[in-house]
C-alpha positions in Angstrom: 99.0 87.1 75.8 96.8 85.8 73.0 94.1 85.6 75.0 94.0 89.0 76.2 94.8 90.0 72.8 91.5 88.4 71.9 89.6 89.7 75.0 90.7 93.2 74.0 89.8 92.6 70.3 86.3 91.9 70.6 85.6 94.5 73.1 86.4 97.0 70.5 85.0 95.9 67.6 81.1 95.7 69.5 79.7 99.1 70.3 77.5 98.1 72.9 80.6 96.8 75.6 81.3 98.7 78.1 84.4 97.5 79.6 86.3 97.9 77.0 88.8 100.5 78.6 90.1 97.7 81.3 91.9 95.5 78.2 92.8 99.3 76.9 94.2 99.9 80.0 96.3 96.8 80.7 97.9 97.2 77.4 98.9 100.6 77.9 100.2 99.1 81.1 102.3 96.8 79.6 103.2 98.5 76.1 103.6 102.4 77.0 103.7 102.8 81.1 107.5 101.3 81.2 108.7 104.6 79.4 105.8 107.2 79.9 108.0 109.2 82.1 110.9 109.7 79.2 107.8 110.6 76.8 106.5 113.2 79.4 110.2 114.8 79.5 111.0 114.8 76.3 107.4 116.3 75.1 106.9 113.3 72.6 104.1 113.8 70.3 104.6 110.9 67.9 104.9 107.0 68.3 106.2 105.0 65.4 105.1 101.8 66.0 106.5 98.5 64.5 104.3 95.6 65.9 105.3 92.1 65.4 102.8 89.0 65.2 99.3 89.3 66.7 99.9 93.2 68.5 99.4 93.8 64.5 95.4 93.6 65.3 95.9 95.9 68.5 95.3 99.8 67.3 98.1 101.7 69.6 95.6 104.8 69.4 92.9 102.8 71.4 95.3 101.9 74.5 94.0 104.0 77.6 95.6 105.3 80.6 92.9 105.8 83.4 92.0 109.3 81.6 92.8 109.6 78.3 92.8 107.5 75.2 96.1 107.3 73.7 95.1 109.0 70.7 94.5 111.9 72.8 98.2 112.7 73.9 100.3 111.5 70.7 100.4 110.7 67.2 100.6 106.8 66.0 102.3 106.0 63.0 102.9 102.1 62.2 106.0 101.8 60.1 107.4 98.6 57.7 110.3 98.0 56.4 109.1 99.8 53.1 109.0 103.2 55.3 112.5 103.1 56.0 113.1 104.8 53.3 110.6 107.0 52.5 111.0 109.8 55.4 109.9 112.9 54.0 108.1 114.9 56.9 106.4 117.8 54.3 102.7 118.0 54.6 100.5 117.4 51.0 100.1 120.7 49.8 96.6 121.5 47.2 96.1 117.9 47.4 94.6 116.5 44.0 92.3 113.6 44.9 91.0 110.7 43.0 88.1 109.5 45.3 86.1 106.1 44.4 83.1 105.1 45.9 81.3 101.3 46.0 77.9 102.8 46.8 74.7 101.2 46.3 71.9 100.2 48.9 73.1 98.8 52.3 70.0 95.8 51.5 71.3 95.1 48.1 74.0 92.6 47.6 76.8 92.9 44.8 79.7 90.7 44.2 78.8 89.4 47.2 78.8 92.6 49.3 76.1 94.7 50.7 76.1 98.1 49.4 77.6 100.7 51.2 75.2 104.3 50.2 77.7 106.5 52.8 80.1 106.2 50.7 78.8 108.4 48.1 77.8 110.8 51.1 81.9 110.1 52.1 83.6 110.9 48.4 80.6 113.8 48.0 82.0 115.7 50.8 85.8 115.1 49.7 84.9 116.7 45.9 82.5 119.8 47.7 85.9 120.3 49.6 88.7 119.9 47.1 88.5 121.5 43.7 90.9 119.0 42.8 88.6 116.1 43.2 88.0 113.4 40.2 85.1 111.4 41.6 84.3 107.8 40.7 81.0 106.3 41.6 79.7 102.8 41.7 80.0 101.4 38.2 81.8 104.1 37.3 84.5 103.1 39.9 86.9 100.4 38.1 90.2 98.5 39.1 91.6 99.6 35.0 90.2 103.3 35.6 91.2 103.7 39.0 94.9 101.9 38.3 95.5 104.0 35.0 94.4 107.5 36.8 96.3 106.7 40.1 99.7 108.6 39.7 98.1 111.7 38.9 96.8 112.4 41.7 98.6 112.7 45.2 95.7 111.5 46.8 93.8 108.1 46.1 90.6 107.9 48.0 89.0 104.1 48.1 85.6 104.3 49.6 84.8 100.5 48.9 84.8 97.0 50.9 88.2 95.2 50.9 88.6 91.7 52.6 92.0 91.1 54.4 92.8 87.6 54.7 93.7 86.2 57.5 96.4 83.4 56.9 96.5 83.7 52.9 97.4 87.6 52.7 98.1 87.1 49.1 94.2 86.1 48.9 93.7 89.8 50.2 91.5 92.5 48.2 89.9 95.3 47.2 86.8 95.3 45.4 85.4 98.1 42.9 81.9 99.6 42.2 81.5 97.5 39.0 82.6 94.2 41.0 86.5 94.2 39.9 89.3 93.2 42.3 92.6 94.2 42.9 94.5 92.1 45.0 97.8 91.7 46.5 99.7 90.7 43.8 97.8 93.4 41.3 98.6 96.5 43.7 102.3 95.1 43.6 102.3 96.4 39.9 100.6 99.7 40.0 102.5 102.9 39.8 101.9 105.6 42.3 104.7 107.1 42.6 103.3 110.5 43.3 100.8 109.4 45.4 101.6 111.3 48.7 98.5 109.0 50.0 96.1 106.0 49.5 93.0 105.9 51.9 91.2 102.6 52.2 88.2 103.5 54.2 86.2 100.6 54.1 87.9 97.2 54.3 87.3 94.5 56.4 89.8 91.7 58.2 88.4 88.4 58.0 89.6 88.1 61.6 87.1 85.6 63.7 88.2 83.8 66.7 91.3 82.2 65.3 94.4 84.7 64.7 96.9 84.3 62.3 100.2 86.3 62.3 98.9 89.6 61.5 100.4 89.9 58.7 97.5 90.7 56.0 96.9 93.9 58.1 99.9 95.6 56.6 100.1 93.8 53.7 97.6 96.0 51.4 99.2 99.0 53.3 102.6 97.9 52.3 102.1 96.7 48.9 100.8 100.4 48.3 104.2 101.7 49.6 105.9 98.6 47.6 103.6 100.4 44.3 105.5 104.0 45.3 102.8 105.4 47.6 104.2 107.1 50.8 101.3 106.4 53.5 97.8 104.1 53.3 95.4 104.8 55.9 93.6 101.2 56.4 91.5 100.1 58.9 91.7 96.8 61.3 87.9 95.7 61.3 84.8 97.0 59.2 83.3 100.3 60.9 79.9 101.7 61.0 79.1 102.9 57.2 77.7 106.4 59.1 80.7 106.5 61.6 83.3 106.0 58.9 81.9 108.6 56.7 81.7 111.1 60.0 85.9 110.1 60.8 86.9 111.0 56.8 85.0 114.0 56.6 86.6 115.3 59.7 90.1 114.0 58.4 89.6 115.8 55.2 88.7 118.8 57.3 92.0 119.2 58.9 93.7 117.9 56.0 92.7 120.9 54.2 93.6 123.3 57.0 97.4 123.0 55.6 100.6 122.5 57.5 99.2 119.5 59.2 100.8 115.5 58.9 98.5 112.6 57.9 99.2 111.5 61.4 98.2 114.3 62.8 94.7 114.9 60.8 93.9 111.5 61.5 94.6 112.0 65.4 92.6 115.0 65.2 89.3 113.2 63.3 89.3 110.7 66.0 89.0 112.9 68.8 86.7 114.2 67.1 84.3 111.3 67.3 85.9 110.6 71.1 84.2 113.9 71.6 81.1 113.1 70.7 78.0 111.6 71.9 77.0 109.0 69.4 80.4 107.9 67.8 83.1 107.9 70.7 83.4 104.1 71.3 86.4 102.8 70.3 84.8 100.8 67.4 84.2 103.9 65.7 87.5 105.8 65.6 90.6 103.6 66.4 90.1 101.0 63.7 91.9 103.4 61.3 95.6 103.6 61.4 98.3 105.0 59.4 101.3 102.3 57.5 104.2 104.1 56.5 105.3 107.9 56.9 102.9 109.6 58.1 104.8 112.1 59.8 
């Protein structure tokens, strides 16, 4: 099993394979096939998904049936134990968004990062959309700004490298445009108790060949729920700076439509790039999942 965990692992995270869907197909084989019937009859439209050990670096959403990718028929939500008790199935209404971006040039190294320029582009097109929007740009963008602001806003946008760390998940981070850090035990502190939802669009597992438990990839997810927060959207491997910014605009598009679920707009952005021409591998769109109630 580990070894077709790994098979299937690096076929989505490199653009270029092409047989990617034959892994995506044998794990929808062996994870959703044995009950697809009962899901067809009762008109399912929404998985919550608990994985346990290495499934954590498996996105549901990219499993594939012989026609469709999963993310085309239902909603994926990957719950913890902190979402047990967090049900609450309204939609963010006007949300009021505090959006950070890393930014710099994608040549040009700090704290030991490349820059990443689409994120400007990325938090840009959140603030032309949202009245509501405090933006927070490179320098600008700190862990004491960004922690002190947080719980006035129902939405925290994080447009910045973070490192998930396979094996040490306390060692795990996010990093801030003036080189800052927040790690695991930081988040634990913050408050964000009326945060409906923290976006971390950028970060990066430290996954190689080796896998470890799985465990960091909810762990910056969870420790955001631990903090008060009621859903982070994180992703599983470090996407295409241009593709990310493409998925988030498109999410923000049909967050803003109203009446929709986090699970849902996210669902909906990645067809979006499934339905196009330059974007609709599955290293594009399915490295972005959503921890908690997303419902």
């Amino acid at each position: 099993m580990n070894k077709e965990i790994i098979d299937f692992i690096t076929g989505l995270r490199d653009a270029s394979s092409d047989d990617v869907k034959e892994p995506a197909q044998k794990f929808y084989t062996w994870l959703i096939k044995p009950f697809e019937s009962e899901l067809e009859q009762l008109k399912i439209d929404t998985i919550i998904y608990a994985p346990d050990s290495k499934l954590r670096y498996i996105p549901l959403s990219a499993l594939y049936d012989g026609k469709k990718w999963l993310a085309e028929k239902y909603r994926t939500n990957s719950i913890t134990a902190q979402s047990l008790t967090k049900f609450n199935p309204k939609p963010i209404a006007k949300p009021r968004i505090l959006a950070g971006a890393f930014g710099g040039k994608s040549d040009v190294q700090r704290a030991g990062f490349n820059g990443l320029p689409a994120t400007l582009v990325e938090v840009q097109k959140i603030s032309d959309r949202f009245a509501n929007t405090t933006s927070l740009l490179e320098s600008d963008f700190t862990k004491n700004i960004t922690e002190s602001k947080a719980n006035s806003y129902s939405i925290l946008h994080l447009a910045t490298h973070g490192h998930l760390s396979v094996g040490k998940p306390e060692e795990s981070f996010i990093l801030f445009g003036n080189g800052d850090k927040a790690t695991i035990s930081d988040i634990r502190n913050w408050t964000l108790n009326n945060v409906d939802l923290v976006v971390l669009s950028a970060c990066q597992s430290g996954l190689g060949s080796k896998l470890g438990s799985g465990v960091e990839i909810l762990g910056l997810g969870y420790q955001m729920q631990a903090a008060g927060a009621r859903v982070a959207i994180a992703s599983l491997w470090k996407v295409d700076d241009n593709g990310t910014q493409l998925l988030m605009t498109a999410f923000y598009s049909e967050l803003q439509k109203g009446d929709v679920t986090i699970a849902e707009a996210l669902r909906r952005a990645q067809v979006s790039l499934i339905r196009s021409k330059e974007f609709n591998h599955p290293y594009y769109w399915s490295a972005f999942f959503a921890i908690g109630n997303g419902l």
